[in-house]
Residue, then its C-alpha position, 0 to 999 in steps of 0.5 A: x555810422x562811425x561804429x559800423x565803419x569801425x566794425x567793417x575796417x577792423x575785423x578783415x585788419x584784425x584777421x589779417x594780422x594773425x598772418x603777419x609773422x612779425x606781429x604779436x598775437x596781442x595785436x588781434x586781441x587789442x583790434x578784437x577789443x576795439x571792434x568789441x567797442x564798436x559794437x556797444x558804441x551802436x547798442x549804447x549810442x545814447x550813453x556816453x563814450x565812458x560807459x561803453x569803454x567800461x561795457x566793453x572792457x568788461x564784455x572782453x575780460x569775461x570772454x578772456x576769462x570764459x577761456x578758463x571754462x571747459x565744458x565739452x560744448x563750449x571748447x567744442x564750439x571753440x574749435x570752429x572758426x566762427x567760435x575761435x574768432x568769438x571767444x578765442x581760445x586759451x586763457x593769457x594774462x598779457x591779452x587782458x593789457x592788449x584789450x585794456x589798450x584796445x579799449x584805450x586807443x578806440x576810446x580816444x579815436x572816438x572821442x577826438x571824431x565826436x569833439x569834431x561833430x559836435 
């Protein structure tokens, strides 16, 4: 349940802050990473909050790098809205640290909300 809210909350924030002039970029990438969290935390609700950081760590490295491919199709379907929000477009260095904090600070928020469950 705490997955779902998180997906819930963090896209609209996360599409919002690519219109915050003063906000970088790395921001939305980081809240992307986070939301990409959520979901495997739903998919993999049995396994333990390691294991989905390293899923999700590597699910976002390979969409980052995925970036670097240029089939006619795929740069296609980055030019829609719907594939630019899921696989981005243009390969950056600096968004593999901003999904790696992503990952971090999501890792630790559940953490701490399932050490009170429990």
């Amino acid at each position: 349940m705490v997955s779902l809210v998180g997906i819930i909350v963090l896209i609209p924030i996360g599409l919002y802050s690519r219109h915050i002039s003063w906000l970088p970029n790395e921001v939305g990438d980081a809240l992307w990473a986070m939301m990409v969290f959520c979901f495997w935390r739903i998919i993999l609700v049995r396994k333990g909050l390691p294991f989905v950081a390293l899923i999700s760590l590597i699910h976002s490295y390979l969409v980052e790098f995925s970036q670097l491919i240029c089939w006619p199709w795929l740069v296609s379907f980055r030019s829609t809205f719907i594939g630019h929000m899921m696989l981005g477009q243009g390969f950056l260095w600096v968004d593999l640290l901003a999904t790696l904090i992503g990952i971090f600070l999501i890792y630790w928020v559940f953490y701490a909300i399932e050490q009170r469950l429990r």
